[in-house]
N, C-alpha and C positions, 0 to 999 in steps of 0.2 A: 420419501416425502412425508413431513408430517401431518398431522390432520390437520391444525391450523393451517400450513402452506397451503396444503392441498383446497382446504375453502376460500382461502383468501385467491389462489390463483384463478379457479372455478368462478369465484364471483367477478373475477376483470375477466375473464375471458367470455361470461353472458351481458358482463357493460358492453362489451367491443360488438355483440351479436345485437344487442337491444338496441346500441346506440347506432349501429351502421344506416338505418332508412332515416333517421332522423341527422346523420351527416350529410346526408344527400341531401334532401331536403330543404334543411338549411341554407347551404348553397346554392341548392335551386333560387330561393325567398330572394337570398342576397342579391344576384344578378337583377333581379325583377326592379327588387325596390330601389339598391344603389340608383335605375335607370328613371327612379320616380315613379313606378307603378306599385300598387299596392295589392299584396296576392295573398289575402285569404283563400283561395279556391288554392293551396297547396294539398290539403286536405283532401277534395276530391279527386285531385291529378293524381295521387297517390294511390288511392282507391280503385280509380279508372285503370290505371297502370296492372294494378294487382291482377284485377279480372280478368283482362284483356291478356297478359301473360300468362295467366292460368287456363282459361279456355283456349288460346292459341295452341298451349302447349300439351292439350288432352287432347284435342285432335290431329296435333300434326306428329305427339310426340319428339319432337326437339325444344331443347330449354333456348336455344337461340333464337327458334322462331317465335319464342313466347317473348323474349325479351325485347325485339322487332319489334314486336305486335304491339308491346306495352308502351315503349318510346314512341311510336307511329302516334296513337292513339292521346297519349298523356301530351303530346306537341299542337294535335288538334284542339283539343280543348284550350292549349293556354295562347295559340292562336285567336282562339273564339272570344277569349277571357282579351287578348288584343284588339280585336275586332271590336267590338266594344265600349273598352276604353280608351284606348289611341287613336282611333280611326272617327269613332262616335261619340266621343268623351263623354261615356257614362260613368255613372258612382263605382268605383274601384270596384268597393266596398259589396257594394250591392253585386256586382257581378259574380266576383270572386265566392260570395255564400250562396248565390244561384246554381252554382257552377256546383258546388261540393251537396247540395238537395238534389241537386237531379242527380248526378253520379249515385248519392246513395240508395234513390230509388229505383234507378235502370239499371242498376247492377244485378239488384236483385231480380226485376223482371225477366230481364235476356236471362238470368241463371235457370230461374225454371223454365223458360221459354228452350229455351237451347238443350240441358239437360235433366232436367225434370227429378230435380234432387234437392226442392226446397230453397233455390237461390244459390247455392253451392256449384262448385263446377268439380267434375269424377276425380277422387284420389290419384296421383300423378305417379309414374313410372321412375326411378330413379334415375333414366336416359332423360326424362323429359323434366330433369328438376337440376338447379346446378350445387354440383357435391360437395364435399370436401376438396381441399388441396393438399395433400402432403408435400410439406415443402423438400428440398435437401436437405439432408442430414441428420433429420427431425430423428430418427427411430436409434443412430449411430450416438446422439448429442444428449439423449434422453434418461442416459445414466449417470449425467455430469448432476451433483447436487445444485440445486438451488438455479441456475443460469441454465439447465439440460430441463426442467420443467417447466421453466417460461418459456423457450423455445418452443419445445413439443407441444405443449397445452394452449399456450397463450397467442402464441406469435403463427405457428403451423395451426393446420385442420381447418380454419375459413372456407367457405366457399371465394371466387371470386367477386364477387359481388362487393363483399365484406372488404377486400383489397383496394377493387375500383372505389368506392365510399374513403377509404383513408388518404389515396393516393388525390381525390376530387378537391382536398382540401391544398393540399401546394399548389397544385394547377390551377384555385383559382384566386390562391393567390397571386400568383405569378400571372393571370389573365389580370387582372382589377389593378395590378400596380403597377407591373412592369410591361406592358404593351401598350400601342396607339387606340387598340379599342377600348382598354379598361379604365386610362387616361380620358377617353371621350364618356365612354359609360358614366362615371364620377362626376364629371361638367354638368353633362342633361340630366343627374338627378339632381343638383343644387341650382344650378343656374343654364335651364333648356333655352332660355332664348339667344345667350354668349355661342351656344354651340349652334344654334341655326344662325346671329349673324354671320360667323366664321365657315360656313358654306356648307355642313355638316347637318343630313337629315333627323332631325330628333326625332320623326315616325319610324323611319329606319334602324335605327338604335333600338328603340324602346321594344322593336318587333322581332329584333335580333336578341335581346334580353330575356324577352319572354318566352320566345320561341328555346334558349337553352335550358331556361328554366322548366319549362313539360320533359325535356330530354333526361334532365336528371330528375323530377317525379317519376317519370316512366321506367328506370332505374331502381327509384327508392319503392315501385309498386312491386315490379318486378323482384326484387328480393324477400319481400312478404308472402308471395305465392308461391314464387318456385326455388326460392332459395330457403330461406328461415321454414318453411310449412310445404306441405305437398298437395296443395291447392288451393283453392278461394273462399274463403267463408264469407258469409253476410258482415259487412261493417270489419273488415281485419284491421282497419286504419288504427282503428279503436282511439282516433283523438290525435297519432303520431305528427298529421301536419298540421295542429294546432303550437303542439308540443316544439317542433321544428323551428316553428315562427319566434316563440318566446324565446328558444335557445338564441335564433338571431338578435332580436331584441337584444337579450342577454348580454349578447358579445357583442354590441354596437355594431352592427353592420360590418362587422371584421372577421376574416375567414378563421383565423385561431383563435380569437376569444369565443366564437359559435361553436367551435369544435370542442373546445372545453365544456361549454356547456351541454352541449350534445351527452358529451361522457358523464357529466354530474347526473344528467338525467335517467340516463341507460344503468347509470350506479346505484340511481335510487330504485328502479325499477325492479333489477335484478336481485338488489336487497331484500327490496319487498316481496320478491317471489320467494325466497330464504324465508321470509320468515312466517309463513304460511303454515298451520299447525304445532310451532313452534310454542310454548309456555315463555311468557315475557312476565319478569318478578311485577308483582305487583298489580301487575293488570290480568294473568292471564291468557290463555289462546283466544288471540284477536281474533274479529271477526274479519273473514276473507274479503267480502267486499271493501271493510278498511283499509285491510292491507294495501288491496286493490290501486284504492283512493289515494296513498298517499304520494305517490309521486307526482301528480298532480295537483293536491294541497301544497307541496314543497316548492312545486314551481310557482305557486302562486306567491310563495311568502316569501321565494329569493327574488321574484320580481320588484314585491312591491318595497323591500327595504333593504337590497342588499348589493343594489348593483347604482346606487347614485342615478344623475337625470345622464337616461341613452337618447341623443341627441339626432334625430330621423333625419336622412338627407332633405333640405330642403324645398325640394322641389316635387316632395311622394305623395300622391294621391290628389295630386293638382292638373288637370287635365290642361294642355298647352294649345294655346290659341295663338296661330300667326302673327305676326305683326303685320299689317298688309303697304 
């Protein structure tokens, strides 16, 4: 393998690592808003999820139980984030950034409250974090030039987690287009009152939406803690479900143009960890916090002029009122 291969594959294979919580995520958004609710609080479902699978998983020592624990908890909130708005028709908006302030400050409370390590939860056991996978073949296929590197490097060595996030994207597409719920899901975000004349509860929907929606935050938390890191630091989100949202943005509320974007973003990310210390002609060794920065400047400026006008389902962040 040459050196160039060798970094070029290295760098899609930490897109695929970078971008996995932010494919979940994504999807997660999708379900939400397709149903006309609007979910900012992605951000703290994600957060909540992290923690909750990382102390789950320091004390019970199973990476299952942590991931339980993460989903369990990421579902209540987006319940709550229901509760809210469906049931109470309050500001989406407003719930959904309530939602991601309080996670960010009770994570850290219960971290020192629980184990007394500055908001952090104890370095994780390799039983209690989920590993690598070695796929078939990977070590037999691994001497084949060029096609025996993407294999081994790129394709094998994920944890599961990273599979379940690739695999979330066909499923839901195949939920949103080809079933009677993702066909209804589509109706009650453009036009909710078509699908309650037609007998069809738009509260029901919308709480069957959100409620999938925590399932795969709790997911995309759960692999920040116990898959990608060996426990929970303060703020790991570091912005991801913000990040998630624009990617959906991005790709019109469509399962594959998100997942593109998801990977643009995980591409720029992983670039900019590359190039950290690095001498760049003319400028110099950037300063790290730039670096930092920039996958987040980028996403701003392919927002703002490169994707034409993404057209919101009709019917998002509009609280639905009976007809009596």
């Amino acid at each position: 393998m040459t050196d160039t291969w060798l970094l070029v594959v290295l760098t899609l294979d930490a897109t695929i690592r970078v971008a996995a919580p932010l494919i979940l995520a994504s999807m997660a958004g999708l379900f939400s808003e397709r149903s006309g609710i609007v979910d900012i609080g992605l951000e703290g479902k994600m957060l909540a999820g992290a923690f909750a699978a990382a102390a789950a998983a320091a004390v019970t020592g199973s990476a299952w139980v942590g991931l339980a624990v993460a989903i369990a908890v990421s579902s209540s909130l987006a319940l709550l984030h229901g509760l809210a708005c469906i049931t109470y028709r309050g500001n989406q908006v407003v719930s959904g950034v309530a939602i991601n302030v309080m996670v960010a400050g009770l994570t850290v409370v219960l971290g020192i409250a629980w184990f007394d390590q500055g908001g952090q939860t104890p370095p994780l056991s390799q039983a209690a974090r989920f590993g690598p996978i070695e796929l078939p073949f990977a070590d037999t296929l691994h001497d084949i030039p060029w096609l025996g590197d993407l294999y081994h490097e790129l394709i094998s060595g994920h944890n599961l987690l990273v599979y379940v996030a690739l695999a979330a994207v066909p499923a839901t597409w195949w939920v949103v287009y080809r079933t009677r719920f993702g066909l209804r899901l589509r109706a009650v975000g453009e036009t909710p009152a078509a699908v309650d004349t037609a007998g069809v509860s738009v509260e029901l929907l919308r709480y069957r939406a959100v409620l999938i929606t925590g399932m795969l935050c709790g997911i995309a938390g759960a692999y920040l803690s116990i898959g990608q890191s060996a426990g929970f630091v303060r703020d790991m989100t570091a912005g991801k479900g913000y990040i998630a949202l624009a990617a959906l943005i991005f790709g019109k509320w469509r399962p594959v143009p998100a997942l593109l974007a998801c990977l643009l973003f995980g591409f720029l990310d992983a670039v900019a960890t590359r190039l950290q210390g690095i001498e760049l002609p003319g400028i110099g060794q950037a300063p790290v916090a730039l670096i930092q920065a920039l996958p987040y400047a980028l996403t701003v400026i392919l927002l703002a002029g490169f994707i034409g006008k993404a057209v919101a389902p009709k019917a998002i962040g509009v609280p639905y009122v009976k007809e009596r």
